[in-house]
C-alpha positions in Angstrom: 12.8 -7.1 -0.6 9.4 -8.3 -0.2 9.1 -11.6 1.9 6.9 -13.5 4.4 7.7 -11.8 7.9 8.1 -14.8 11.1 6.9 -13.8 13.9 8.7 -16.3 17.4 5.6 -16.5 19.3 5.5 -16.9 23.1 2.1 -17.7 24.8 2.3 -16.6 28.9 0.7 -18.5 31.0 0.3 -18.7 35.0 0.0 -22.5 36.7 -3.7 -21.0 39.0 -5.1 -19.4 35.5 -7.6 -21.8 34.0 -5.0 -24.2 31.6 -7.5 -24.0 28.7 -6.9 -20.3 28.1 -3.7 -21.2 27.4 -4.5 -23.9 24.7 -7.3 -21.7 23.0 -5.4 -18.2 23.5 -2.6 -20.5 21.5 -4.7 -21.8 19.0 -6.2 -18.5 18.0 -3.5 -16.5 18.1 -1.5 -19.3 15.4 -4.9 -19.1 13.1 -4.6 -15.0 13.4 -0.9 -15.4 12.4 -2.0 -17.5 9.3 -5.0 -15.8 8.3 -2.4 -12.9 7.1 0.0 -14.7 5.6 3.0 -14.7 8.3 4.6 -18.0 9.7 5.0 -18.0 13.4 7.8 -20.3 15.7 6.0 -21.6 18.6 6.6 -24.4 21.2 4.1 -27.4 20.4 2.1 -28.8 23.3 3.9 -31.4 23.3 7.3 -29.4 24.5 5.5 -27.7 27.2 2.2 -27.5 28.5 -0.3 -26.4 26.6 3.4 -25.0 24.3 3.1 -22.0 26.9 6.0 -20.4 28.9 5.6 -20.4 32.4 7.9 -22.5 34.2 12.1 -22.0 34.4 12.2 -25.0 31.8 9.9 -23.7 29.7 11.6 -20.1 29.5 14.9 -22.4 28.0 12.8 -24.5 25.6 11.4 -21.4 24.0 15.0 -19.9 23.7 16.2 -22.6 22.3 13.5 -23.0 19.7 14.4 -19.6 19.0 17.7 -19.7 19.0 17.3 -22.5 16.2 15.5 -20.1 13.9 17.3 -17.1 14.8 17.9 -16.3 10.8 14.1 -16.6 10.4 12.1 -14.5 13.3 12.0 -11.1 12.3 10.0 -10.4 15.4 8.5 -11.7 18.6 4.9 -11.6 19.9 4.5 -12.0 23.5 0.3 -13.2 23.5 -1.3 -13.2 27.1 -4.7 -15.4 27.0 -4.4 -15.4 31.2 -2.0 -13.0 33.5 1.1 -15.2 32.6 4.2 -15.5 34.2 6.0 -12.7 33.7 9.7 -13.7 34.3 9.1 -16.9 32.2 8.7 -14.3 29.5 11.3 -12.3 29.7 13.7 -15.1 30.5 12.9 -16.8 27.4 13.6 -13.3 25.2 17.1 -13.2 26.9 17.9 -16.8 26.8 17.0 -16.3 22.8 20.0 -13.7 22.7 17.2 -12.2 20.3 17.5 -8.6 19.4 14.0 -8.1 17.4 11.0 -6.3 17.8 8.6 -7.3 20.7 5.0 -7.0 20.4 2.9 -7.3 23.6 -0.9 -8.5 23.1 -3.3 -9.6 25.8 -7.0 -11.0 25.4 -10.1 -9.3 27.2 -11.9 -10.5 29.4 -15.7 -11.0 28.6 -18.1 -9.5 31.3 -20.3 -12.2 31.5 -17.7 -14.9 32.2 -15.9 -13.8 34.8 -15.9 -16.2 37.1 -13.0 -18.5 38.0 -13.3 -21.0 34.8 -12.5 -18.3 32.8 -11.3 -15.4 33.9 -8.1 -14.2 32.3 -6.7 -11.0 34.1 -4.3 -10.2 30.8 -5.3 -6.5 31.5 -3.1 -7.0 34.7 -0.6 -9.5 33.7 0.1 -7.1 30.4 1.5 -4.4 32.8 3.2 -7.0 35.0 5.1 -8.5 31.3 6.2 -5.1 30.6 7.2 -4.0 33.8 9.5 -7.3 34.2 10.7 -6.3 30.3 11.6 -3.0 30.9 13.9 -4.2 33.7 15.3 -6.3 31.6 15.7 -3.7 28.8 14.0 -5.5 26.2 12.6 -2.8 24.5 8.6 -3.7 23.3 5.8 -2.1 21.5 1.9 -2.6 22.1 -1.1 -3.1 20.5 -3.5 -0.2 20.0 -5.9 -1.2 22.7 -4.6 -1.9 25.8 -6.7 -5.4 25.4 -7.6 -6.8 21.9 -8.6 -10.3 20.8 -6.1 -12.0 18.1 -9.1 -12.7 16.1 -10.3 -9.4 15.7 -9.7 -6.6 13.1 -8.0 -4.5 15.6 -5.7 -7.2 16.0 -5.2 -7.0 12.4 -4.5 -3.9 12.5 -1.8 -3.8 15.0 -0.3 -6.9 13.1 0.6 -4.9 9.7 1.9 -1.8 12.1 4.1 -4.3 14.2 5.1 -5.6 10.6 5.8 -2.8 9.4 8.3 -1.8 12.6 10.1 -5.1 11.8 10.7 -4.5 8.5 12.6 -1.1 9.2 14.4 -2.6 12.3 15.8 -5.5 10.7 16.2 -3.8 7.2 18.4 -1.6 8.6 20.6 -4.4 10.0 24.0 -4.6 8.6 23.0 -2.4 5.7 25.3 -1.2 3.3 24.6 2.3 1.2 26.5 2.7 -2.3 28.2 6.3 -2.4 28.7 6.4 -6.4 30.7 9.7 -7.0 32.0 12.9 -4.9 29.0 15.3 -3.0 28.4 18.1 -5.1 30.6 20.9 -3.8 27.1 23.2 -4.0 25.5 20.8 -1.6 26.9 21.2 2.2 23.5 20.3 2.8 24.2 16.3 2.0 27.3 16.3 4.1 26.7 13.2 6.9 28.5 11.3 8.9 29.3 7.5 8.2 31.3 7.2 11.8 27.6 7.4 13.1 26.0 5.1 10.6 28.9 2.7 10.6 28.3 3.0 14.8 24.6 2.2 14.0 25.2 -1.2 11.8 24.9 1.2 8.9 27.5 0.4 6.3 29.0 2.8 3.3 30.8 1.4 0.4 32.3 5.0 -1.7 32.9 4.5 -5.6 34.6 7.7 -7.4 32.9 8.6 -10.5 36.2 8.2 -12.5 35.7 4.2 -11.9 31.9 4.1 -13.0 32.7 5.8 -16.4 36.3 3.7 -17.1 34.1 0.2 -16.5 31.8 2.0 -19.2 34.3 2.7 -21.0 35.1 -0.8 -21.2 32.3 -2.1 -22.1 30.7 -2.6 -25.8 27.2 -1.8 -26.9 26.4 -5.5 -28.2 27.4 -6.8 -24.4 24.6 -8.0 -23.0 24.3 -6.2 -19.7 24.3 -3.2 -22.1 21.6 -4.8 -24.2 19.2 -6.1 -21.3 19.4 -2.5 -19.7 18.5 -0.9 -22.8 15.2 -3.1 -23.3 14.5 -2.8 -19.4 15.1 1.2 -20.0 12.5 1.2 -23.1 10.1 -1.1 -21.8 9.9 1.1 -18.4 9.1 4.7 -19.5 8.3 6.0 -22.9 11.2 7.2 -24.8 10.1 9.1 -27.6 12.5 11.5 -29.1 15.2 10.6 -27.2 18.8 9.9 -29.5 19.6 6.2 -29.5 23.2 7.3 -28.4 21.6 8.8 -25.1 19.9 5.7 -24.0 23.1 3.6 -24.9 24.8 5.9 -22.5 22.0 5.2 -19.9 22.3 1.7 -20.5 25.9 1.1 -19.6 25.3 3.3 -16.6 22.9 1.1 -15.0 24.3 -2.1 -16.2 27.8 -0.5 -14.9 25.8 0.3 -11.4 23.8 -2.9 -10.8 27.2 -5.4 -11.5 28.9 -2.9 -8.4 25.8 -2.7 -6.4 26.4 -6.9 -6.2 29.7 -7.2 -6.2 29.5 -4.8 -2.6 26.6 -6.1 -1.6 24.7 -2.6 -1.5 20.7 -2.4 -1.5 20.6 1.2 -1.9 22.6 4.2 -3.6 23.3 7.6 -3.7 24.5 9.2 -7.0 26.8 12.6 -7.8 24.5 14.0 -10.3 24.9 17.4 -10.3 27.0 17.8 -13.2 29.8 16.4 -13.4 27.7 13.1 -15.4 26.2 15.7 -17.7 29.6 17.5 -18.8 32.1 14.2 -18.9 29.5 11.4 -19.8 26.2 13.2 -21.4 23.4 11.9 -20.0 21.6 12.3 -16.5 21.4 9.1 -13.9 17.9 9.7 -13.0 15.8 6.9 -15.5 18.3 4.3 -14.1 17.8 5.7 -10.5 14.2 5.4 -11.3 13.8 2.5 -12.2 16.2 1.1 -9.2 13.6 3.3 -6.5 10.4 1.6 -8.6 12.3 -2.1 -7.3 12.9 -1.1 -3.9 16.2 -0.5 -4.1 15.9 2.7 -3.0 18.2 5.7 -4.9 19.0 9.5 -4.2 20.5 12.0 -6.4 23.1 14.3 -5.1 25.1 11.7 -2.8 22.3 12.1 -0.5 23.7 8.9 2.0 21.1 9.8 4.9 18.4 10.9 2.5 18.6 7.8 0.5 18.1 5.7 3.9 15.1 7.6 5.0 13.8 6.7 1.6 14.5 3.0 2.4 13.0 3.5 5.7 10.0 4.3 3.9 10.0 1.5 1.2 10.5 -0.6 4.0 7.5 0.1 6.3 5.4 0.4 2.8 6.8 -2.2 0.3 6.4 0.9 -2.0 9.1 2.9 -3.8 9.9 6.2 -2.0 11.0 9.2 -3.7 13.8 11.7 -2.6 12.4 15.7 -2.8 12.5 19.1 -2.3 10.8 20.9 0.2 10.7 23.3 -3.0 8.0 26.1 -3.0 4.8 27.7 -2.0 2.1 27.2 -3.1 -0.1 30.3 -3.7 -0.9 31.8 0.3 -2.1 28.6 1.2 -0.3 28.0 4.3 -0.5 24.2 4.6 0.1 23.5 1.0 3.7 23.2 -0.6 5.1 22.1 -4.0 8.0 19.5 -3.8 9.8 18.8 -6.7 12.7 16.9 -8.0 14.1 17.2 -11.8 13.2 14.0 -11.7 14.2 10.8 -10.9 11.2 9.8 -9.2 9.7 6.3 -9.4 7.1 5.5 -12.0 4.9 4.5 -8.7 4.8 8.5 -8.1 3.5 9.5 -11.4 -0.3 9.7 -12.7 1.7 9.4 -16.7 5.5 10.0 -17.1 8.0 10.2 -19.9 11.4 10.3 -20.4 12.9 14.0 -21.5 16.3 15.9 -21.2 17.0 18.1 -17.7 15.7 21.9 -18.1 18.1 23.4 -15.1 20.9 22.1 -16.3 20.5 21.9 -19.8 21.4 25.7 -19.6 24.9 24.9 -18.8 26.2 22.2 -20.5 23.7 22.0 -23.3 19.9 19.5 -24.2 21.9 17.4 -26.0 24.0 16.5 -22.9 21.0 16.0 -20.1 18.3 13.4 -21.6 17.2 10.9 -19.0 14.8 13.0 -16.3 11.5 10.8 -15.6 9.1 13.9 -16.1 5.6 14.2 -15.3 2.6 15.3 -12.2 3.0 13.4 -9.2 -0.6 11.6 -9.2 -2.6 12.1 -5.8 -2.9 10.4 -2.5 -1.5 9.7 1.4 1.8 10.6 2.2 4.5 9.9 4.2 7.3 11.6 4.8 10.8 11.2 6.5 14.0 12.3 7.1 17.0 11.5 8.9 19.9 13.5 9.7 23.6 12.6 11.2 24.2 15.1 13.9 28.0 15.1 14.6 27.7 17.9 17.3 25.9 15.4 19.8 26.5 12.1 18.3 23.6 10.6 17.1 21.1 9.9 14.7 17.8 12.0 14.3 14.8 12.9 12.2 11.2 14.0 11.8 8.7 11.9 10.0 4.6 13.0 9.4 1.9 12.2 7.2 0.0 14.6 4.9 -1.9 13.9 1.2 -0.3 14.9 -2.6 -3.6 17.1 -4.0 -4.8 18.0 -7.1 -4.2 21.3 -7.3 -3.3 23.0 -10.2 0.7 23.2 -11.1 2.4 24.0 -14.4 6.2 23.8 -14.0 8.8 21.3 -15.5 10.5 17.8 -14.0 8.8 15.9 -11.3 6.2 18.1 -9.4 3.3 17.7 -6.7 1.7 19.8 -4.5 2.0 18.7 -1.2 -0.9 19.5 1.4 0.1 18.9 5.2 -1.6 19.9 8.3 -0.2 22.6 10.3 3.0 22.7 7.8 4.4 26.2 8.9 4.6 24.6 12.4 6.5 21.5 11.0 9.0 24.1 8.1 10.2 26.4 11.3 10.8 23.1 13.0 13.1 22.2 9.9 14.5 25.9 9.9 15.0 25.9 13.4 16.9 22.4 13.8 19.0 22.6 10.8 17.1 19.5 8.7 18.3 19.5 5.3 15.9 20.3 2.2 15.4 17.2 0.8 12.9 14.7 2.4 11.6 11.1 1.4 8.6 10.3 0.7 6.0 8.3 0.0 2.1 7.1 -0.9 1.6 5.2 2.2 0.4 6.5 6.2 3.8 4.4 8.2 4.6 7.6 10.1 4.1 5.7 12.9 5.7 2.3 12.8 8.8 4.1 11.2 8.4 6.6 14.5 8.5 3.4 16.4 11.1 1.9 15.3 13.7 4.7 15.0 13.2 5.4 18.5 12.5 2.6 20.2 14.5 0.1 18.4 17.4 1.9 16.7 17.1 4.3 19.8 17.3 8.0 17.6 16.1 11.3 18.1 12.8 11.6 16.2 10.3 14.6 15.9 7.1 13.0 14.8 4.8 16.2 13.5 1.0 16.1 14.9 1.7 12.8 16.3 -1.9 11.6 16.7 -1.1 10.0 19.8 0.7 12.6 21.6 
């Protein structure tokens, strides 16, 4: 999942604005882009003047260039070094046919050089660029500042954030989910809607348990899908005490899994757990689910479709696993302090030291014997994100809430995989869940991309998103 992000640059520029803005603004802007390891399309001086946009011709030029990498740019940065011409700009986004993020930048003007020679009047021409855009309805984002220099660290800054938006906006392009087995008839809380995700280029490939278990079935222990798994499975989590017969079992699963996951071209998956594996196979998913999260391709337990995309979401904005929890207990009367929890198939990422054991809830039912596989252990500390998205059939759209908050220390003796969650004004952010109807699981994550994942779910994929103690509201 991990790849060098291209930016299409366009460099605005107006004919009575000193030319050598242009060609410097330019200049420094492609340095900027190379100093953090992103590759940028950009008309060469020798295609336009200065290879700025300002002129009808040049707004076709840049669309064209565009057009011609239109399976590379991941997103657009408008850069202003003068006021530039605003309909040049825009023009050359719609020629493109383009639909990508848009970052909008413009350089500040120094105080002492403000006379004619070099006087840029970006902080203008910025609001004149996005007026024209949002006539045009190209949605945009900005930088942090309403002017910043593309050689500073705030610049920087606003280039992982803008990164980050592109990564969830164009990861979530003609995505396709794996639905491995039947919801868990416990769990109306996982119900979704694919009408709505199919309607948002969000695709869902279904797979009844019954087929995962007969390819199983056909498969020996000396085939070497089998064999690989089993090494990957050993070499990823310690697996002391655990029967040799188990891990077979959990080797043809996740052989059995990753052959269908390419053959449907899914990323990410979403497992029936809950028991049917347990009773008719005798082992739990959640080592192989593990260790598919820990590669970035995202899974959730419990054919949780919309909770295993706002994990992606996550791993997306991040480029580090996300885990699927529960919103599972108090902790103690602290009132901003929770402990989530799942039984586990957290990531290794998540864990200060983990090991491979048998599922304690379930083990009551159908026996110990029948439930090894759970990646247990304390969720180390650190940031956190969090997200989740919803399906709302009632009104027809996609929504969510996403926030940050920190995985503590705090004391915890319990079983599975367990953290204690601290998050400012959490009651406020729990009735909000209450209130709306969110479901109990969430996604999360050791990472603070609340808000380029805020940015692009709303701005880009255009859903209803509750952003708790949004720092910027």
């Amino acid at each position: 999942m991990k790849k060098q992000l291209t930016f299409g640059v366009i460099v605005g520029s107006r004919g009575f604005f000193p030319h050598h803005l242009a060609k410097e603004g330019r200049e420094e802007m492609i340095k900027a882009l190379d100093a953090d390891g992103y590759k940028c399309i950009v008309l060469s001086p020798e295609q336009t003047q200065h290879g700025a946009v300002q002129t009808p011709d040049d707004a076709r030029h840049c669309a064209e260039l565009f057009k011609q990498h239109r399976e590379e740019i991941d997103g657009i940065i408008v850069t202003l070094p003068n006021f530039g011409e605003e309909r040049a700009i825009v023009d050359a986004i719609r020629l493109s046919t383009l639909k990508v993020p848009v970052l909008v930048q413009a350089t500040p003007d120094r105080a002492d050089i403000m006379k004619i020679a070099n006087r840029r009047d970006s902080f203008c021409g910025k609001m004149s660029a996005c007026n024209n855009l949002m006539q045009y309805g190209i949605p945009y984002s900005l930088t942090a500042l309403h002017t910043v220099s593309p050689s500073s660290d705030a610049f920087k800054k606003d280039l992982a954030w803008f990164a980050a938006v592109c990564r969830v906006v164009n990861g979530f392009k003609n995505l396709r989910i794996g639905a491995i087995g039947a919801r868990p008839a416990a769990f109306n809380t996982v119900r979704y809607s694919e009408k709505l995700l199919e309607l948002n280029g969000i695709s869902v490939e279904t797979l009844d348990l019954s087929e995962i278990l007969g390819r199983i079935n056909h498969m020996n222990d000396t085939d070497d899908a089998a064999q690989s798994k089993l090494a990957a499975i050993k070499s990823y989590v310690a697996t002391s005490g655990i029967p040799e017969a188990a891990l077979m079992k959990m080797a043809k699963l996740g052989a059995v899994i990753d052959g269908w996951m390419k053959e449907t071209y899914c990323t990410i998956s979403a497992i029936q757990c809950w028991t049917s594996l347990e009773e008719y196979f005798g082992v739990v998913p959640c080592t192989v689910m593990s260790m598919m999260s820990e590669n970035l391709f995202s899974s959730a337990c419990e054919t949780d479709v919309v909770g295993v995309l706002s994990m992606y979401g996550l791993a997306l904005a991040s480029q580090t696993p996300s885990a699927l929890l529960d919103w599972n207990n108090n902790y103690g009367e602290d009132p901003d302090k929770a402990v989530c929890f799942h039984c586990s198939n957290l990531p290794k990422h998540f864990f200060a030291d983990v090991r491979m054991d048998y599922q304690e809830i379930i083990a009551g039912t159908v026996g110990k014997e029948n439930t090894f596989g759970t990646c247990v252990g304390r969720v180390k500390a650190g940031a956190m994100s969090y997200l989740r998205f919803s399906t709302d059939d009632f009104d027809g759209k996609i929504r969510g809430y996403v926030g940050e908050g920190e995985f503590t220390n705090d004391p915890l003796e319990t079983f599975g995989g367990a953290g204690v969650v601290r998050i400012p004004k959490l009651q406020k952010l729990l009735r909000m869940i209450c209130e709306r109807g969110f479901e109990h699981h969430v996604a999360a994550n050791f990472s603070t991309v609340a808000s380029p994942v805020y940015e692009a779910a709303t701005r880009y994929l255009g859903w209803d998103m509750h952003y708790h103690e949004d720092p910027n509201a």
